[in-house]
BADRENKOL-173066 format. One record per residue (C-alpha): residue number from 1; residue in three letters; x, y, z. Coordinates in Angstrom, 3 decimals. Layout:
BEGIN
SITE num residu        u        v        w
SITE NUM    ALA        X        Y        Z
...
***
This chain:
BEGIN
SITE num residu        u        v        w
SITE   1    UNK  175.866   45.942   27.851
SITE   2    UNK  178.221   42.848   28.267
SITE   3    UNK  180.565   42.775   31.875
SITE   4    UNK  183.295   40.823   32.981
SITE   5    UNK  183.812   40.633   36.742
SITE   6    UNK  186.409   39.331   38.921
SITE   7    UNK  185.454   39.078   42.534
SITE   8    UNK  188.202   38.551   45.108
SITE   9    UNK  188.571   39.312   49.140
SITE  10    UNK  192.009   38.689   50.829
SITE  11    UNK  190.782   35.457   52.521
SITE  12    UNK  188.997   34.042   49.511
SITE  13    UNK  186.718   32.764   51.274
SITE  14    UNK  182.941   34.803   52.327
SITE  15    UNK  183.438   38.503   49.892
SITE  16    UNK  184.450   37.135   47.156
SITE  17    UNK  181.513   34.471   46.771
SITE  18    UNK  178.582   37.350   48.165
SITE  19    UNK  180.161   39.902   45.424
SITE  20    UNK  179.495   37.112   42.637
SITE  21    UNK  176.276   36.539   43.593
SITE  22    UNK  175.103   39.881   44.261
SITE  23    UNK  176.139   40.989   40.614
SITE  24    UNK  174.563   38.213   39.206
SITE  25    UNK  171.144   38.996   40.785
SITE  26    UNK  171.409   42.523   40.117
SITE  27    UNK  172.768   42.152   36.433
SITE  28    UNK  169.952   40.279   35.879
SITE  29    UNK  167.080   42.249   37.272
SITE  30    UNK  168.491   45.345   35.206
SITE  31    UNK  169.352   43.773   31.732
SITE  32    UNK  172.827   43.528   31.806
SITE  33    UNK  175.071   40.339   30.476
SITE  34    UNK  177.553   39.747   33.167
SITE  35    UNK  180.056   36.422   33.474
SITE  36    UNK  182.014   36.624   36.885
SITE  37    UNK  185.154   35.061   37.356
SITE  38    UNK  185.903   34.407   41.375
SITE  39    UNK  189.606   34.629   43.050
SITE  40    UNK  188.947   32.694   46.062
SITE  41    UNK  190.375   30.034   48.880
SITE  42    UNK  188.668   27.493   45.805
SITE  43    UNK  188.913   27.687   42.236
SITE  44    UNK  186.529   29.522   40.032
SITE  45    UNK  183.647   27.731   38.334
SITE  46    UNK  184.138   29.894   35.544
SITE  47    UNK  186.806   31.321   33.776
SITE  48    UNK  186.960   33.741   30.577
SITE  49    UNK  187.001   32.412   27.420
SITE  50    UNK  188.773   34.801   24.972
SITE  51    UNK  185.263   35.512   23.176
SITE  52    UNK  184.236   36.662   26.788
SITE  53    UNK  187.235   39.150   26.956
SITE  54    UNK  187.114   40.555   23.615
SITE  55    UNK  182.898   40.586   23.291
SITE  56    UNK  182.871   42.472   26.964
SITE  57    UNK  182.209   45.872   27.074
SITE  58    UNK  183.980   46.818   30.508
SITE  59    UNK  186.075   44.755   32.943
SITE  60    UNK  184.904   45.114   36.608
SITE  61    UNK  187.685   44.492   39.045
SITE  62    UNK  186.171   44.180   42.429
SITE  63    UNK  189.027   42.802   44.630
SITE  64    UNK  191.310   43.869   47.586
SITE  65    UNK  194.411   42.140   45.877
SITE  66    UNK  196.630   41.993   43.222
SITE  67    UNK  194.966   41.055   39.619
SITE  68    UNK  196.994   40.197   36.507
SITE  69    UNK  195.582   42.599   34.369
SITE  70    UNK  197.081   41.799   30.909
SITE  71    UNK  194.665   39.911   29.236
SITE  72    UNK  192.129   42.795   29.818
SITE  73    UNK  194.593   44.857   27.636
SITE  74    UNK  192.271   47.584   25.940
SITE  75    UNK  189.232   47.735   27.949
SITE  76    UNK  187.991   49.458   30.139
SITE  77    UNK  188.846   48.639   32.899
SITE  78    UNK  186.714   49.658   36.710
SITE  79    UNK  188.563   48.706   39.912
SITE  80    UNK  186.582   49.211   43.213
SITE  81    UNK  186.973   47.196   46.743
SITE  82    UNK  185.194   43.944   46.582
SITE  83    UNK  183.211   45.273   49.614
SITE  84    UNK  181.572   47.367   47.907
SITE  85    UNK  180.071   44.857   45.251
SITE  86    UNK  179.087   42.929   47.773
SITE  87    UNK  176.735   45.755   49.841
SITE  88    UNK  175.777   47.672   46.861
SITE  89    UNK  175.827   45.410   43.807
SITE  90    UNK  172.888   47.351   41.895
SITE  91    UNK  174.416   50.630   42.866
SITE  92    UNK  177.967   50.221   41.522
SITE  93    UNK  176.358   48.488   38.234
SITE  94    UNK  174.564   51.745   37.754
SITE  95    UNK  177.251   54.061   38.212
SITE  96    UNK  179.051   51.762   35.424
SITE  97    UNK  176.256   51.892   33.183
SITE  98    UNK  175.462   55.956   33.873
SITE  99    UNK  179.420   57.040   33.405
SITE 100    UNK  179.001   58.085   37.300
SITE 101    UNK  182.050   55.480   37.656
SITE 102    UNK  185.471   56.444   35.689
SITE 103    UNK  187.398   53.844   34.333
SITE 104    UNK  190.806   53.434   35.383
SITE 105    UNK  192.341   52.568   31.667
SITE 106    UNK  190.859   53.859   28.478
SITE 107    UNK  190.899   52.025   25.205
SITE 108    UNK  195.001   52.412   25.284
SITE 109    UNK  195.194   50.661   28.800
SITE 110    UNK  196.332   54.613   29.719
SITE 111    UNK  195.317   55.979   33.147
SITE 112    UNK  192.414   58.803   32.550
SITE 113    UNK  193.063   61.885   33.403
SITE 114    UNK  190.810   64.144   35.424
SITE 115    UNK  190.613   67.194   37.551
SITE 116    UNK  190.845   65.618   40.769
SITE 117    UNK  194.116   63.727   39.529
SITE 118    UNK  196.014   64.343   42.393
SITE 119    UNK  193.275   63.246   44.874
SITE 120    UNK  192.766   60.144   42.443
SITE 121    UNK  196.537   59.423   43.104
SITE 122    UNK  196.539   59.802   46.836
SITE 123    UNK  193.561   57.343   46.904
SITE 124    UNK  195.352   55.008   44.767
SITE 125    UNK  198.581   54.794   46.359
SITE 126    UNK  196.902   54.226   49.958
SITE 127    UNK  194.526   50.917   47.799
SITE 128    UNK  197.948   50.127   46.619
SITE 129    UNK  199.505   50.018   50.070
SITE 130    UNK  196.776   48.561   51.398
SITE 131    UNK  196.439   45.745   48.536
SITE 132    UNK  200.021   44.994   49.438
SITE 133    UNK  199.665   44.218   53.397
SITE 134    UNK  196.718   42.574   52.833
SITE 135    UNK  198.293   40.601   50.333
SITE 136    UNK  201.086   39.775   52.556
SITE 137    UNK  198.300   38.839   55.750
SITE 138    UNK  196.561   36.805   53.148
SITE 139    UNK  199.655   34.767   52.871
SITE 140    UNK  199.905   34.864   56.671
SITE 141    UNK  196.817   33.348   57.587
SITE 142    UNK  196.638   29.900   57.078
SITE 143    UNK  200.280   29.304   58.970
SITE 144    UNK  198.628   31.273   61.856
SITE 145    UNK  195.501   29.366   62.219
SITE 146    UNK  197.589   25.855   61.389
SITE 147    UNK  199.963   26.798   63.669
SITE 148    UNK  197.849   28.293   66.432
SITE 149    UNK  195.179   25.502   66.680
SITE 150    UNK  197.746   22.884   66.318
SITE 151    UNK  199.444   24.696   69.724
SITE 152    UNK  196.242   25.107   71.072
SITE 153    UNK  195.649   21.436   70.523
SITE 154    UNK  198.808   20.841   72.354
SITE 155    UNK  197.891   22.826   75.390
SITE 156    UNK  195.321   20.000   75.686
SITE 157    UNK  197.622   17.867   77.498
SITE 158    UNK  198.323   20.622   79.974
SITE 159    UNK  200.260   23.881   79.694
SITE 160    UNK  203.628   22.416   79.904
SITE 161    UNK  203.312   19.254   78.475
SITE 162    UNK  205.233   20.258   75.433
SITE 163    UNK  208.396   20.813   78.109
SITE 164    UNK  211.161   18.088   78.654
SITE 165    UNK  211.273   16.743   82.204
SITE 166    UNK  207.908   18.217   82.811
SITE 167    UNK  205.863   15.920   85.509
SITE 168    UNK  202.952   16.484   82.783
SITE 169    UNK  205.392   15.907   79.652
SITE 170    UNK  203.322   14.249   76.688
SITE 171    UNK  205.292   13.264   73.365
SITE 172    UNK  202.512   14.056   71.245
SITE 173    UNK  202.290   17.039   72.892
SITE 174    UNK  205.634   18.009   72.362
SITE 175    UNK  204.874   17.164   68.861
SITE 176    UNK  201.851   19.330   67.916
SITE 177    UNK  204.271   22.177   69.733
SITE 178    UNK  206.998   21.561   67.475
SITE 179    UNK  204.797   21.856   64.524
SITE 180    UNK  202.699   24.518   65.122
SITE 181    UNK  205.043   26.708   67.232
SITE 182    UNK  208.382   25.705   66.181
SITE 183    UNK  207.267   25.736   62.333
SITE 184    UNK  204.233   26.633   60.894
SITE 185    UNK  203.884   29.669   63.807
SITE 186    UNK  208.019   30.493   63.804
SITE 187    UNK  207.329   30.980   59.719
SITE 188    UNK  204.005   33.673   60.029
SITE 189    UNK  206.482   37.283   60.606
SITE 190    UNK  208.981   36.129   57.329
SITE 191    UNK  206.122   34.535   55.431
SITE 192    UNK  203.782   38.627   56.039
SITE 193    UNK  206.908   40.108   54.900
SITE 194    UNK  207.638   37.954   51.563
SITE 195    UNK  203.864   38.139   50.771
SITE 196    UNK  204.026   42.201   51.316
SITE 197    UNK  207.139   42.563   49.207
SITE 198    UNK  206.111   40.183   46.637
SITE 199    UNK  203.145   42.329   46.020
SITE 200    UNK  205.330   45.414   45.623
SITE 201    UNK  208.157   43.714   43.289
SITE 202    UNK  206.973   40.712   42.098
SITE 203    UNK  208.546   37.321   42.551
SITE 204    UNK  212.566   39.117   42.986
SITE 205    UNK  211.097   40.863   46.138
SITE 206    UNK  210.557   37.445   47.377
SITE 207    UNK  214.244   36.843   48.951
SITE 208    UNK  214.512   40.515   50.585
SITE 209    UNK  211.291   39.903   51.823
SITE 210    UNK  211.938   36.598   53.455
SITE 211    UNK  215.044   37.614   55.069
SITE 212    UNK  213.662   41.006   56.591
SITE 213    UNK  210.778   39.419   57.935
SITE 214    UNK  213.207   36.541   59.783
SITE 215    UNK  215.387   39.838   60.896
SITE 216    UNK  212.180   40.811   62.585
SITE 217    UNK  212.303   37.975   64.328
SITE 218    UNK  215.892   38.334   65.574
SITE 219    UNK  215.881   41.672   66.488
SITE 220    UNK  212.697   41.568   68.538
SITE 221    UNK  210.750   43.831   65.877
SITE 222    UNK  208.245   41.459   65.849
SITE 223    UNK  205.030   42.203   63.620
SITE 224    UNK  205.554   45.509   63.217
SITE 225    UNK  208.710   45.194   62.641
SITE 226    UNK  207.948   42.286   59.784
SITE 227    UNK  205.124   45.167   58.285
SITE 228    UNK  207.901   47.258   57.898
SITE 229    UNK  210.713   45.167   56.732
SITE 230    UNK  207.750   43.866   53.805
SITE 231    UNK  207.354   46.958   52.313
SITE 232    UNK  210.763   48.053   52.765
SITE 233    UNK  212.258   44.620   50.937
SITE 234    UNK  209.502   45.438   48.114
SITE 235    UNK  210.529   49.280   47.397
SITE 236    UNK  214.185   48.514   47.329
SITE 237    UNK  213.921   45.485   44.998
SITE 238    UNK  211.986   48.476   42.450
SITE 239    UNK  214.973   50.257   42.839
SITE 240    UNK  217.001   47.999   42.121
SITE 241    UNK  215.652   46.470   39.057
SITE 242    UNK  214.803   49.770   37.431
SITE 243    UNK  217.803   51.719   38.623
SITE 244    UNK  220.345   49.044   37.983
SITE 245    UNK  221.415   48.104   34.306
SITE 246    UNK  224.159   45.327   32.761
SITE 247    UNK  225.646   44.670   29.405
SITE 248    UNK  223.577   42.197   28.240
SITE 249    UNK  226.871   39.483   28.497
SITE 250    UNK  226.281   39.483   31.856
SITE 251    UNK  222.332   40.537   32.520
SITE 252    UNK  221.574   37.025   33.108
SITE 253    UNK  223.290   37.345   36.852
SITE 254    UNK  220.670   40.270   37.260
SITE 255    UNK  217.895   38.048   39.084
SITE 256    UNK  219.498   35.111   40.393
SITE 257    UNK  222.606   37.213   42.057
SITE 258    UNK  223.042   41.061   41.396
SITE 259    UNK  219.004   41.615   42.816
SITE 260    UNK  219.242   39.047   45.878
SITE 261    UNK  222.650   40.205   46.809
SITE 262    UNK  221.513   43.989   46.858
SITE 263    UNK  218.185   43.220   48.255
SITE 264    UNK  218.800   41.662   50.660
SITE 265    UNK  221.845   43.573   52.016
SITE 266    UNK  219.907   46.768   52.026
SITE 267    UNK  217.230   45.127   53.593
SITE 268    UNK  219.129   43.791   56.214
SITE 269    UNK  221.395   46.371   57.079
SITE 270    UNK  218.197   48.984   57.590
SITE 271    UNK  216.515   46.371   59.870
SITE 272    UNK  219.326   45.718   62.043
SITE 273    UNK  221.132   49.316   61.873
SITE 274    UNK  217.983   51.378   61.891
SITE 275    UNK  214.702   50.246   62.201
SITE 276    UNK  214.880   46.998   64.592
SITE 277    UNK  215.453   48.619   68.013
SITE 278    UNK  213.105   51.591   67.638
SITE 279    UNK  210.545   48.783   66.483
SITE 280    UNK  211.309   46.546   69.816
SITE 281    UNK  211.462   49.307   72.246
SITE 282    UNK  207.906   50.561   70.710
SITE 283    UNK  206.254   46.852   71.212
SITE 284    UNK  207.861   46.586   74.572
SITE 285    UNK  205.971   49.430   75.633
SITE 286    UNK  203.093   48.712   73.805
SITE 287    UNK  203.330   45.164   75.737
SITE 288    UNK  204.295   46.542   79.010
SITE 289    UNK  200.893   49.050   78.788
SITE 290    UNK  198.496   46.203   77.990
SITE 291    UNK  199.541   43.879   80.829
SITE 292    UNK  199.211   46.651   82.951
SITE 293    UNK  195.914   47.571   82.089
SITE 294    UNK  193.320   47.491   84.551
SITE 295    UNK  189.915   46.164   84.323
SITE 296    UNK  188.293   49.394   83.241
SITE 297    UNK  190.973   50.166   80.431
SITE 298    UNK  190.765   46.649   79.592
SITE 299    UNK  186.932   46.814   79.059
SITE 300    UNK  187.442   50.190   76.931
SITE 301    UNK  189.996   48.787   74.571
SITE 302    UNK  188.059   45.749   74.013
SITE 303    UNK  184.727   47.748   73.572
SITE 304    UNK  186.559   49.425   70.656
SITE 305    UNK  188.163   46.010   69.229
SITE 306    UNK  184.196   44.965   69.165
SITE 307    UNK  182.984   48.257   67.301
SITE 308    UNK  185.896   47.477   65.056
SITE 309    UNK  185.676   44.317   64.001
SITE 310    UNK  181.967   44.372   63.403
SITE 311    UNK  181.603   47.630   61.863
SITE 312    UNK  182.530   46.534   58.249
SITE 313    UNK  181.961   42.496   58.899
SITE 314    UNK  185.182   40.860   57.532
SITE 315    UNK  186.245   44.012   55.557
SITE 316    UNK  189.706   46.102   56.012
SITE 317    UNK  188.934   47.345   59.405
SITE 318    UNK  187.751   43.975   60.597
SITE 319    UNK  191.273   42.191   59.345
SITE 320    UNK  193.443   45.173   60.214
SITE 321    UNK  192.468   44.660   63.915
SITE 322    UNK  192.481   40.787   63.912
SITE 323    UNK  196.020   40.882   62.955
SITE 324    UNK  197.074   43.245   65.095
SITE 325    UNK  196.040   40.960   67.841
SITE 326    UNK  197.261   37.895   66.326
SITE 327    UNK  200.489   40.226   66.175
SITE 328    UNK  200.116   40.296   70.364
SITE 329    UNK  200.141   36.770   70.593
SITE 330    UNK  203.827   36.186   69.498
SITE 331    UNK  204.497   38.588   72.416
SITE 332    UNK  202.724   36.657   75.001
SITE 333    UNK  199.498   39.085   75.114
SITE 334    UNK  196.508   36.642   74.344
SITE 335    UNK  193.546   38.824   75.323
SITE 336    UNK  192.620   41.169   72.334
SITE 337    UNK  192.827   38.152   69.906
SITE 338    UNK  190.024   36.657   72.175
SITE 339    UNK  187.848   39.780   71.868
SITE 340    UNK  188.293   39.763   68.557
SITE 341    UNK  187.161   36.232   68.358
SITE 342    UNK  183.900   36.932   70.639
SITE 343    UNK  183.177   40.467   68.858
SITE 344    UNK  183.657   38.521   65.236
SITE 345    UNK  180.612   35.924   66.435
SITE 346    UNK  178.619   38.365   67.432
SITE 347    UNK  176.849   39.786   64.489
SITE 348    UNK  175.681   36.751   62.658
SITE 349    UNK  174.916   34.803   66.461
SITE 350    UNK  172.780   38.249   67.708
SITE 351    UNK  170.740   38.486   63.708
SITE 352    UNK  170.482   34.777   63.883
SITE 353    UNK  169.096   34.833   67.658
SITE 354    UNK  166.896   37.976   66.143
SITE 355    UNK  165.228   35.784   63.445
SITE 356    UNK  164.449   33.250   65.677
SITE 357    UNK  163.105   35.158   68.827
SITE 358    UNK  161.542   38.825   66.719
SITE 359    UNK  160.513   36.612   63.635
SITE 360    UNK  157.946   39.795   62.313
SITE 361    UNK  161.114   41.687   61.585
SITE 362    UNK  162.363   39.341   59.290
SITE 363    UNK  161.039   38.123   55.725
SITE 364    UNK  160.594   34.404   55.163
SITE 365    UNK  163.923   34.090   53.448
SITE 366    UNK  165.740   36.082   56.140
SITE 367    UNK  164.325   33.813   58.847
SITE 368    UNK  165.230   30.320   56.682
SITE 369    UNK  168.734   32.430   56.210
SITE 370    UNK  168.982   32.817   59.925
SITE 371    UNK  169.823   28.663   60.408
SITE 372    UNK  172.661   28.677   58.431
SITE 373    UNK  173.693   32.326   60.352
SITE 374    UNK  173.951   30.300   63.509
SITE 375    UNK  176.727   28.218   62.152
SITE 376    UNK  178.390   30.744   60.402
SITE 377    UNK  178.396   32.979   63.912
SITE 378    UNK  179.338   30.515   65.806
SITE 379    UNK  182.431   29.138   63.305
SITE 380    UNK  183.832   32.752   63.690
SITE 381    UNK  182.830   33.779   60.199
SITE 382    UNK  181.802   37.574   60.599
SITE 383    UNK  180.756   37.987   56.778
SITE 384    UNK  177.450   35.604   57.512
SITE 385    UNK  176.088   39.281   58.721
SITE 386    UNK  176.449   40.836   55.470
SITE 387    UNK  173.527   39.824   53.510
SITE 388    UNK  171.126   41.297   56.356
SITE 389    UNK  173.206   44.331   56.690
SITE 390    UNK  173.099   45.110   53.047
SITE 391    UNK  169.626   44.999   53.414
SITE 392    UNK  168.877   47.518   56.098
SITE 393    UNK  172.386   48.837   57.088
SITE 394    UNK  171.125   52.478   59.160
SITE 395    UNK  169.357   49.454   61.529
SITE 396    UNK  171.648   46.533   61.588
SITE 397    UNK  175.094   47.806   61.770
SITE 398    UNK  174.618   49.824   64.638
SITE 399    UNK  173.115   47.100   66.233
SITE 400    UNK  175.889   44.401   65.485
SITE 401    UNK  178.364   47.254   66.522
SITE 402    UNK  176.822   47.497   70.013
SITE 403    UNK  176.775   43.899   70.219
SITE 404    UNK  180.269   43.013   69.194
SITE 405    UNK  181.333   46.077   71.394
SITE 406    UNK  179.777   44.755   74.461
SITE 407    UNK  180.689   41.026   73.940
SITE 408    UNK  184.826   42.846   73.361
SITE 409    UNK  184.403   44.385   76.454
SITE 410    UNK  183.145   41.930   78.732
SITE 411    UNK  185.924   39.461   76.943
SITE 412    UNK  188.539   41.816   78.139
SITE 413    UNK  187.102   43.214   81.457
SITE 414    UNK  186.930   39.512   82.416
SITE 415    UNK  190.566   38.359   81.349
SITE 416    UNK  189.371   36.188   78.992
SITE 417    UNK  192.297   35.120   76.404
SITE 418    UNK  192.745   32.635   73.758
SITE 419    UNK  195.780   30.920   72.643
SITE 420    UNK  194.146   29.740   69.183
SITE 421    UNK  193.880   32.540   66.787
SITE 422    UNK  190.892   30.955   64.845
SITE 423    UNK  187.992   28.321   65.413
SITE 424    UNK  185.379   30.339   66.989
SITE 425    UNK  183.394   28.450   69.542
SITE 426    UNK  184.714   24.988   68.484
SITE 427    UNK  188.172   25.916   70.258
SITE 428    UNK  185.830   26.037   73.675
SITE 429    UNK  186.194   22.107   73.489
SITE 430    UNK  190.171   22.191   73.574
SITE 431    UNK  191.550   22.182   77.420
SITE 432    UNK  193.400   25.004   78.385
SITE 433    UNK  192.696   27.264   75.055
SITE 434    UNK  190.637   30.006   76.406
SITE 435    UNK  190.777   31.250   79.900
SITE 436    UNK  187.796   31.803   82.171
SITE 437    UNK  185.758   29.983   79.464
SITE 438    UNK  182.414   30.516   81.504
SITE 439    UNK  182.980   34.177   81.441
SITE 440    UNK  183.929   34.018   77.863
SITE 441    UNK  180.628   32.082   76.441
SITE 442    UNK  178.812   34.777   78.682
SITE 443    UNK  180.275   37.581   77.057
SITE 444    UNK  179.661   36.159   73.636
SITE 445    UNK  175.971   35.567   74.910
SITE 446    UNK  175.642   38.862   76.158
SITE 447    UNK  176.819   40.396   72.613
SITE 448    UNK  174.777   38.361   70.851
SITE 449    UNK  171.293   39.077   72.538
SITE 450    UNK  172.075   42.556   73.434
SITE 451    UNK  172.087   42.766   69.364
SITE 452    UNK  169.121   40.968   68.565
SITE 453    UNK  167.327   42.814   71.597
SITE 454    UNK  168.380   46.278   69.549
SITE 455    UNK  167.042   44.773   66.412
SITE 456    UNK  163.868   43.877   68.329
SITE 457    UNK  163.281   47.695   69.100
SITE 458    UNK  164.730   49.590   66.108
SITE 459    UNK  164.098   47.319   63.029
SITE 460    UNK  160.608   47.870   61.363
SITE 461    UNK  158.052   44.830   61.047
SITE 462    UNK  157.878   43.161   57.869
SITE 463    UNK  154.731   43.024   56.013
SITE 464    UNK  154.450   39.396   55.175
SITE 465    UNK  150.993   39.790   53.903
SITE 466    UNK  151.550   42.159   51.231
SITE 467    UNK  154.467   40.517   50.195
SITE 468    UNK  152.564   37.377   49.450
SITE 469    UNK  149.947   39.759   47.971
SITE 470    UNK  152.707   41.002   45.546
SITE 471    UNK  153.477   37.301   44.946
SITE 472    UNK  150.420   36.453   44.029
SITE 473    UNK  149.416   39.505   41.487
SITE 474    UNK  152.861   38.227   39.998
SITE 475    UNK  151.837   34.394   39.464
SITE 476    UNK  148.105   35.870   37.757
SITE 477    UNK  150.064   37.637   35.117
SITE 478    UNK  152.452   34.783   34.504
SITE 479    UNK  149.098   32.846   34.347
SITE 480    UNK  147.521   35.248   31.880
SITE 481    UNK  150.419   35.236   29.966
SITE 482    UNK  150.667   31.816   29.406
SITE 483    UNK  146.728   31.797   28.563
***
């Protein structure tokens, strides 16, 4: 059998590469021809040649965004969360090559029909919404962490030294606060929405999408308000396009004026008329709860951030909770983006700490493995615990769960916050960034050896020796073969 694959994780940047290179290895050991094709923060090594397309015997779409399927037009075509390539390469390649795994096209580039249609189609439409937002956060992301750093790099010169007539007032700092807030932050809620509606309507949902998002902004919706206005900007721009119709003297005006006009007048008039102040009064509240909170519900709501974010290591629920608290920070509420943070180190930090202290538990390669964990841990890069948890999940996930949930807790029990929405422990450095930053390298710490303490107890010795007993049976035969 000959596969095409295209890998690709919102970020681009840790899924997208593991996916490749766990169907590669697994194509390999079972026989099957596979060239993968990566959508990531760099550009792909490889790309299709037309003989690859039209020799290929299935297209393999394992991404969480939009793909341009049109030059895969009459294949077959198998779309599935790049997660799941990524834990389970061998197992989805199976299900391909047993007919366990339906095709979403047939030879026509038709969807296939089935009994469970309608279950199919719910399942669909909530990838679909989810490919869109994610889409949109993609998008988001780099402004954020630009924008937040360069604030947080700002802060350096003292809290208000970005304020005129300060005693502490620094031009530079004034600068970097200017640029990161007043720009590349001030741009995050319009830049969610375009993405979102982009994703829905293509590039004509970009204007609608835009302008909603900045209506956010003015009418206090903030994020959630932007989330909303994104999918409500793409939506309407379908309407428009497919429910609208000219003479063709005068289709041309369609995209550049008929489209925008509508678009963004619908879109504008719902946000201010109907959706804005229900939005606002709803994050007030929200806001007004969480400053309120006490140490206790502080602790609980950061023990579940933890759980969260380390539960599927970079995946949906790990981003949809991130950006809810990077959503917090444009209302002042810095705490939950800092549990994230500490909760996100935690799982490659506490299997990193696990190789190095419980070494028996660990092959060879895992313990080599472990020194570049350290630095992925510690650079905020939750995906570095994949490749252990792929290998023994009913061990390691619960254990990275308890970690991160502990190290969430302790972040938010101890009103730790962080005014930098990225960086990991390289942000520590920056005056002023993260509050109570003793308390906050102890609660990372804590996380971190409380999971490789689990790991010490629940994870299984390896047996090196037969393993190099294995090794060596191998190397006779490739002896005797050679003989």
């Amino acid at each position: 059998m000959k596969l095409i694959a295209i890998t690709a994780c919102p970020t681009g940047v840790a899924h997208t590469y593991i996916a490749e290179a766990n169907l590669k290895k697994s194509a390999a050991k079972m026989g099957i021809d596979i060239v993968v094709e990566t959508h990531g923060a760099v550009e792909s090594e490889y790309h299709f040649t037309q003989d690859d397309i039209s020799q290929a015997d299935a297209v393999l779409i394992a991404a969480d965004k939009v793909i341009d399927l049109r030059r895969f037009k009459g294949k077959r075509i198998f779309k599935v969360p790049v997660a799941r390539a990524a834990k389970d390469a061998s197992g989805l390649l199976s299900n391909i090559m047993s007919g366990a795994l339906k095709p979403e096209m047939n030879s026509n580039s038709e969807a296939l029909n089935s009994d469970d249609s309608e279950t199919q189609s719910g399942k669909s439409t909530l990838s679909q919404l989810y490919i869109h937002l994610i889409t949109g956060v993609n998008l988001m992301i780099p402004f954020v962490i630009a924008g937040g750093i360069l604030i947080a790099l700002s802060f350096s010169f003292g809290i208000t030294a970005a304020t005129p007539g300060d005693a502490n007032f620094s031009p530079i700092a004034k600068m970097l606060s200017d640029i990161g807030g007043g720009a590349a932050f001030a741009l995050m809620l319009p830049i969610l929405s375009l993405g979102i509606s982009k994703s829905i309507s293509g590039n004509l949902g970009i204007v609608s999408g835009a302008v909603g998002g900045m209506l956010a902004v003015h009418t206090g919706a903030g994020f959630l308000g932007a989330l909303f206005a994104g999918f409500l900007a793409g939506y309407i721009t379908l309407l428009v396009v497919k429910y609208i119709h000219l003479p063709k003297a005068i289709a041309g005006l369609k995209p550049i004026l008929i489209v925008p006009l509508l678009t963004v007048l619908l879109t504008g008039a719902l946000m201010i008329l109907v959706i804005g102040q229900p939005i606002r009064m709803l994050l007030e509240a929200l806001t007004s709860f969480l400053q309120s909170m006490g140490n206790m519900n502080a602790a609980i709501m950061g023990l579940m951030i933890g759980v969260m974010v380390a539960f599927d290591m970079g995946g949906p629920l790990n981003k949809t909770v991130c950006m809810f608290a990077i959503g917090l920070m444009s209302t002042g509420i810095y705490e939950p983006i800092a549990a994230c943070m500490a909760a996100g180190m935690v799982p490659p930090l506490g299997i990193a700490l696990a190789t190095t202290l419980f070494g028996r538990k660990f092959t060879a390669q895992e313990r080599e493995t472990g020194k570049v964990t350290y630095v992925l841990g510690l650079s905020f890069i939750t995906e570095g615990a994949i490749p252990y948890a792929v290998s023994d999940p009913l061990r390691v996930i619960p254990a990275i769960c308890a970690g991160s949930g502990l190290a969430g807790a302790l972040s938010m029990a101890l009103g730790c916050a962080s005014r930098a929405p990225h960086g990991g422990v390289f942000v520590l450095f920056i005056p002023n960034v993260i509050t109570h930053v003793l308390a906050y390298m102890f609660a990372i710490s804590a996380g971190a050896l409380f999971t490789a303490v689990i790991l010490r107890f629940i994870k299984k010795d390896v047996n090196e020796t037969l393993t190099e007993g294995v090794n060596d049976v191998n190397q006779h035969e490739e002896s005797f073969e050679r003989g």
